[in-house]
C-alpha positions as CSV (number, residue, x, y, z in Angstrom):
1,X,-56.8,19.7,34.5
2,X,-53.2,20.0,36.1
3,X,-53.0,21.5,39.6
4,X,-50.2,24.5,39.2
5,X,-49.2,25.9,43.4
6,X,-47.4,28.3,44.4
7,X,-44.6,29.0,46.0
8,X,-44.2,25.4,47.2
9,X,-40.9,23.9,49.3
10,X,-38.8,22.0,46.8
11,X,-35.5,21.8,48.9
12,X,-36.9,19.2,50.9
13,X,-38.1,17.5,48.0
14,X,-34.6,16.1,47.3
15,X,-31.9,14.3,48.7
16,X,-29.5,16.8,49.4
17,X,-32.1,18.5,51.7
18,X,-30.8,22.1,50.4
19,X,-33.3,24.6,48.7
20,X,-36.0,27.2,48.9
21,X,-39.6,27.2,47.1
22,X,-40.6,27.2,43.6
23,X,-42.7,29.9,42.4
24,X,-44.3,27.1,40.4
25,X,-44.8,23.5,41.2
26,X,-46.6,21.0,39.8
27,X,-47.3,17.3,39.7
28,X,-48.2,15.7,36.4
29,X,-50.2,12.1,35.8
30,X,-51.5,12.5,32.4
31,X,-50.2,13.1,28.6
32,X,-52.8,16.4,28.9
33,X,-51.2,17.4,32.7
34,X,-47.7,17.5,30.9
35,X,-49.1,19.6,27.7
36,X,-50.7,21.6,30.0
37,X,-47.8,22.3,32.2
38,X,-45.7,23.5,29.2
39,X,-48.2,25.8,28.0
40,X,-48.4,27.6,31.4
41,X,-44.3,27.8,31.6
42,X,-44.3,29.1,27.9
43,X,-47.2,31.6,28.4
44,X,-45.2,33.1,31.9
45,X,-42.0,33.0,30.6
46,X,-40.3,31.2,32.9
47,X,-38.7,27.6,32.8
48,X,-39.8,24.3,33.2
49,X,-37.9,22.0,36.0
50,X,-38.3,18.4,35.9
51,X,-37.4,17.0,38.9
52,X,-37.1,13.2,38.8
53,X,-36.6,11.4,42.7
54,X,-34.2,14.6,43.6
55,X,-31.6,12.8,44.1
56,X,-29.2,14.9,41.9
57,X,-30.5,18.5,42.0
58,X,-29.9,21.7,44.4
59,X,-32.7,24.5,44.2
60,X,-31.5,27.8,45.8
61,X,-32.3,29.0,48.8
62,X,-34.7,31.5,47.5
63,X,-37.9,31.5,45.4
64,X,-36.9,29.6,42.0
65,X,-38.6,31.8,39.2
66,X,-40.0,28.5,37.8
67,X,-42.5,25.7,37.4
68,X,-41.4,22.7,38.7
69,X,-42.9,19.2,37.7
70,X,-43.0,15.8,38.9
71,X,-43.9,12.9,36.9
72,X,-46.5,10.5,39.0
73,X,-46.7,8.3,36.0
74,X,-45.1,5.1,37.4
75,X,-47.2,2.1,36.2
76,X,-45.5,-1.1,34.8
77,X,-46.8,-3.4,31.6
78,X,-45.1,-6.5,31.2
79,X,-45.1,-8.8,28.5
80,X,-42.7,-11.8,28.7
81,X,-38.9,-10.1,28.6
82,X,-40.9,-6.9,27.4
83,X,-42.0,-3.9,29.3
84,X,-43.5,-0.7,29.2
85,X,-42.5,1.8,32.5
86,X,-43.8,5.3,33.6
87,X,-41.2,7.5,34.1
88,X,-42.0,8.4,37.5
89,X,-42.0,4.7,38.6
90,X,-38.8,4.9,41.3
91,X,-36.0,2.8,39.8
92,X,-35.3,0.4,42.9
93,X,-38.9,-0.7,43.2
94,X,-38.9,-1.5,39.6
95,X,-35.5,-3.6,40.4
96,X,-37.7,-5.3,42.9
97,X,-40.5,-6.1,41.2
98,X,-38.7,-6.9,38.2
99,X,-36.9,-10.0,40.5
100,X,-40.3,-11.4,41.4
101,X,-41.3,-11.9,37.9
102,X,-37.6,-13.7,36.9
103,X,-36.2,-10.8,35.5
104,X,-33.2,-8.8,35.8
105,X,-31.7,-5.3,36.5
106,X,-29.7,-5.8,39.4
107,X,-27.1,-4.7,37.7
108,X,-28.7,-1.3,38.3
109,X,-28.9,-1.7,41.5
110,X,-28.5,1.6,44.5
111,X,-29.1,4.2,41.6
112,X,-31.5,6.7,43.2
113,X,-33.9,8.3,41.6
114,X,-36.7,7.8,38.8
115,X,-36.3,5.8,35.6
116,X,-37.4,8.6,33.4
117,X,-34.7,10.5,35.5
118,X,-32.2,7.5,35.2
119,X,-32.7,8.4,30.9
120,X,-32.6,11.7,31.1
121,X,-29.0,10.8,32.6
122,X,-28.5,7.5,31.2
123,X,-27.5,6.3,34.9
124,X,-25.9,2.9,35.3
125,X,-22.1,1.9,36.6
126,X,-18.5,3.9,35.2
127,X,-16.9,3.8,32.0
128,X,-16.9,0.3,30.6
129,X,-19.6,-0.8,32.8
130,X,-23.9,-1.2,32.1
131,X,-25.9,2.0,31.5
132,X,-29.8,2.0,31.6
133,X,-29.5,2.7,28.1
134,X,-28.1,-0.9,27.7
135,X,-31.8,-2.2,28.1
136,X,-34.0,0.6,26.2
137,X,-36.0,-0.1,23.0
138,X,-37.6,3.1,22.7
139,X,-38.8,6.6,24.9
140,X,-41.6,8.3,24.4
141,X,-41.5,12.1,25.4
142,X,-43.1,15.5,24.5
143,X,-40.5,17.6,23.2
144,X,-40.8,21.1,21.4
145,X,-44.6,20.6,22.4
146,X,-44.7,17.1,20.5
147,X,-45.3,13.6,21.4
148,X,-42.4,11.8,20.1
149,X,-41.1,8.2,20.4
150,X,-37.2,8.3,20.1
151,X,-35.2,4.7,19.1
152,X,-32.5,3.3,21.2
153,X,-30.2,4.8,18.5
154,X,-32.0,7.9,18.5
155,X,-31.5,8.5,21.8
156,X,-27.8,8.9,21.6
157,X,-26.7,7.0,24.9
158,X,-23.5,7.4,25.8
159,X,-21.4,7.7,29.6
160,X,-23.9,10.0,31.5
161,X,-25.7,11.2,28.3
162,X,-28.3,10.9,26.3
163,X,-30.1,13.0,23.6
164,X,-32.9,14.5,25.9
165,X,-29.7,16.2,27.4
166,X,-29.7,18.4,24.3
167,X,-32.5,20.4,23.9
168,X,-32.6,24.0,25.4
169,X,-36.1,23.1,26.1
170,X,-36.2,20.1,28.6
171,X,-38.1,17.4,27.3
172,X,-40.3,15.7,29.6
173,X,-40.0,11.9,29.3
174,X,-43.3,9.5,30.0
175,X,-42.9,5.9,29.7
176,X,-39.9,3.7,28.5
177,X,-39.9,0.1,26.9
178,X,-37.5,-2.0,28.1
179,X,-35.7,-5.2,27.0
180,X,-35.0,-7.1,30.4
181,X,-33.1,-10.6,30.6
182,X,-34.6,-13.3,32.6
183,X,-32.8,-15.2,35.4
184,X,-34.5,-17.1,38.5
185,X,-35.6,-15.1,41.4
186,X,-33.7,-16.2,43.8
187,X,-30.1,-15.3,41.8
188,X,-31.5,-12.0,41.2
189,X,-32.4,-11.0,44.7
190,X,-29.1,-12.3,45.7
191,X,-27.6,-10.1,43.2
192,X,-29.3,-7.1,44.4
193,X,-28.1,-8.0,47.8
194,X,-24.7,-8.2,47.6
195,X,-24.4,-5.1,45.4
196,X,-26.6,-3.1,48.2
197,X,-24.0,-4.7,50.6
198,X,-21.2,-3.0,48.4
199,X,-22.7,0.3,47.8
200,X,-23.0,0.6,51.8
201,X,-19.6,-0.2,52.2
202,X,-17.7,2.2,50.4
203,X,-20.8,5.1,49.4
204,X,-22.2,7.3,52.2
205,X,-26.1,7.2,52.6
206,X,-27.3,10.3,54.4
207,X,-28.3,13.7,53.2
208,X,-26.4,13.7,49.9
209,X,-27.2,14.2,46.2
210,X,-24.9,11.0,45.1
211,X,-21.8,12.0,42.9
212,X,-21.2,15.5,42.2
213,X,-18.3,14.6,39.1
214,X,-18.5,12.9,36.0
215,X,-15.2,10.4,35.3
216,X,-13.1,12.3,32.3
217,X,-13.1,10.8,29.3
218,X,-10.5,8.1,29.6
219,X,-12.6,6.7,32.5
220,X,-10.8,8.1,35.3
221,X,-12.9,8.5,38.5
222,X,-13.7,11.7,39.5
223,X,-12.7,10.8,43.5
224,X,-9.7,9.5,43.0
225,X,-8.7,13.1,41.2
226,X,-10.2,14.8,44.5
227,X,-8.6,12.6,46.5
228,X,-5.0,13.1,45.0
229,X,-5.9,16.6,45.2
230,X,-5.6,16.6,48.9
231,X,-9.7,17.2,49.5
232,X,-11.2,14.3,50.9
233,X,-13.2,15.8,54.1
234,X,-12.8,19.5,53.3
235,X,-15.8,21.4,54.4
236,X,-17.2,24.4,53.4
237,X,-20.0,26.1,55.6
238,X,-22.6,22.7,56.4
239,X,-20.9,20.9,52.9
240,X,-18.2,18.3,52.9
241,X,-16.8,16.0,50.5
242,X,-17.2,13.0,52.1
243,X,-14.1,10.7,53.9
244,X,-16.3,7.4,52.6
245,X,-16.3,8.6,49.0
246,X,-14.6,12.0,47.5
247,X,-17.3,12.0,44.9
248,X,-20.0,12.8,47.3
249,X,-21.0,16.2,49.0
250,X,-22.8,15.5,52.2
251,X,-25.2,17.9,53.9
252,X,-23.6,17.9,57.2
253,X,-26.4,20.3,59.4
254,X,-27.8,23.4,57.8
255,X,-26.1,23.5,54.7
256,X,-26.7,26.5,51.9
257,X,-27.0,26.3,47.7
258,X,-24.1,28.8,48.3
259,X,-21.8,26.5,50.3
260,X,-22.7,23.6,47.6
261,X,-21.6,26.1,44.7
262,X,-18.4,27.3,46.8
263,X,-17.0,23.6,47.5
264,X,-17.6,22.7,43.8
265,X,-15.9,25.9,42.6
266,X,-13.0,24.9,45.1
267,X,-12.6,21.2,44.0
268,X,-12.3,22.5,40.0
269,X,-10.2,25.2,41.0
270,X,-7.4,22.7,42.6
271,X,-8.1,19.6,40.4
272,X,-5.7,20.1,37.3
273,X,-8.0,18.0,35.5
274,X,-11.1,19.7,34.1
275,X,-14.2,17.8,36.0
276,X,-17.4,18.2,34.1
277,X,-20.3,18.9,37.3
278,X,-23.0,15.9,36.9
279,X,-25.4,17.4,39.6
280,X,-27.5,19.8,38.8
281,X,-27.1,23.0,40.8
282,X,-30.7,25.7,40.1
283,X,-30.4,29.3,40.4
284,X,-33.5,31.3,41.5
285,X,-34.1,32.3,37.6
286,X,-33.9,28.3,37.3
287,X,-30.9,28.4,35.3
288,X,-28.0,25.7,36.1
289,X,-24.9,27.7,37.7
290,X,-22.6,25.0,35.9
C-alpha cells in the first residue's frame, strides 16, 4: 500500500530550490501505488502533481493543496537495440548506461530530469533538432484511471509536446520502450563528452530550473528575444535571468515563487513576441499560474 505524508518540503526537491510543502506527498513504485494515489487525490478533491527530477517546476512558498508524486520506477530491460525504461529512471544515467552496452542517446545528452518526465515534455535539442520522441515505440500510462499503452503516433510528439500534455487530468507515465541505435562505446562516451563540455560552456549550472521559454513557432530562440529586449541580468528580488544564457532564471540567494512569477511577467510584458512559459510555475491550490 502507498505511503501518502503530510505536509512534506517539496521546494527543495527541485532544482530551482524555491517552494514550500505539499499537503500531500507521495512516492510511487508499483502499478497499485499509482492507482492508489489517484484514488486518494480524487476522493479529497484536490490535484495530483507529478513531479519528474524537478528540474522544471516551482511550488509556492506556502502549503500546495495537493498530492504530490514521484515515480521510483526506474528499472531498465534490454533486448538487443530494444528497451523497456521506468519512468522514474533519471535520463543521464540511462545515457550512461546505455554507452556501456554500445548504444546511443548522447544526442540527449545535459537534459535534466526523468525519462517519463523528458515524455511528458518530449525534451530533446530546438526546432529542427532530436526529441526523445525520435526514439519511442510506445508509453504505457494510467490515464482517466486506466492502464493504457499509447503508439509513437499516438502520442502526438511534436517541439516540446506531446499528447499526455492534454489531459486536464495528468496522466502518470510508467515505463517507455525505446528504439536505441548502436554505435561502439568508446564514440559514444566521447560524444557525451564533448556535448557536456558545450552545455558548460554556454548554460549555467547552479540553482536553476533550465529554460523558462519555449522557441516561437518559426524556431526562434527564446534568449535571443530576451536578449534583444535589453534583459540579460535583470534581477528581480533573489531571481535573475542569467548573463550565461537569457533563457535561464537562476536562484541567486533566497529567492521567492513570487519573484519567479514577477520576472516572467516582466520578460512577456517587454518581449513583443508572445513567449509560451515551458516551466511549470504551482500555485498553493496546485494550479499552474501560466
Amino acid at each position: 500500500m502507498v505511503s501518502i505524508q503530510e505536509l512534506v518540503s517539496v521546494g527543495g526537491k527541485t532544482t530551482m530550490r524555491i517552494g514550500g510543502k505539499a499537503r500531500y506527498y507521495a512516492e510511487l513504485a508499483t502499478k497499485e501505488d499509482i492507482e492508489a494515489a489517484v484514488k486518494f487525490s480524487t476522493e479529497k478533491h484536490i490535484p495530483l502533481i507529478v513531479l519528474g527530477g524537478g528540474s522544471n517546476t516551482v511550488f509556492a512558498d506556502g502549503v500546495i493543496d495537493a498530492l504530490v508524486v514521484r515515480l521510483k520506477h526506474d528499472a531498465v530491460q534490454a533486448e538487443g537495440n530494444k528497451l523497456i525504461v521506468g519512468a522514474g529512471k533519471i535520463l543521464a544515467s540511462l545515457l550512461m548506461e546505455l554507452a556501456e552496452r554500445d548504444l546511443d542517446l548522447s544526442l540527449l545528452t545535459g537534459i535534466p530530469g526523468t525519462v517519463g518526465g523528458a515524455i511528458f515534455g518530449n525534451a530533446g535539442q530546438g526546432h529542427g533538432g532530436v526529441w526523445i520522441g525520435s526514439f519511442v515505440e510506445s508509453v504505457t500510462a494510467y490515464v482517466d484511471e486506466q492502464w493504457q499503452t499509447f503508439s509513437k503516433e499516438e502520442c502526438a510528439f511534436a517541439y516540446r509536446e506531446s499528447v499526455f500534455k492534454k489531459w486536464s487530468g495528468p496522466p502518470i507515465i510508467w515505463e517507455v520502450t525505446l528504439r536505441v541505435p548502436s554505435k561502439p562505446k568508446a564514440e559514444v562516451l566521447a560524444e557525451i563528452d564533448h556535448l557536456i563540455k558545450k552545455r558548460i560552456e554556454t548554460q549555467p549550472h547552479v540553482k536553476t530550473a533550465g529554460s523558462c521559454f519555449k522557441s516561437l513557432p518559426d524556431g526562434t530562440p527564446a534568449w535571443k528575444l530576451i536578449d534583444k529586449a535589453g534583459l540579460r541580468g535583470t534581477k528581480v528580488g533573489d531571481v535573475e535571468i542569467a548573463e550565461k544564457h537569457a533563457n535561464f532564471l537562476l536562484n541567486t540567494g533566497k529567492a521567492t515563487f513570487d519573484d519567479a512569477k514577477k520576472i516572467v511577467e516582466l520578460v512577456r510584458r517587454k518581449v513583443p513576441e508572445k513567449l509560451e512559459v515551458e516551466m511549470r510555475f504551482i500555485e498553493e491550490d496546485g494550479t499552474t499560474a501560466f
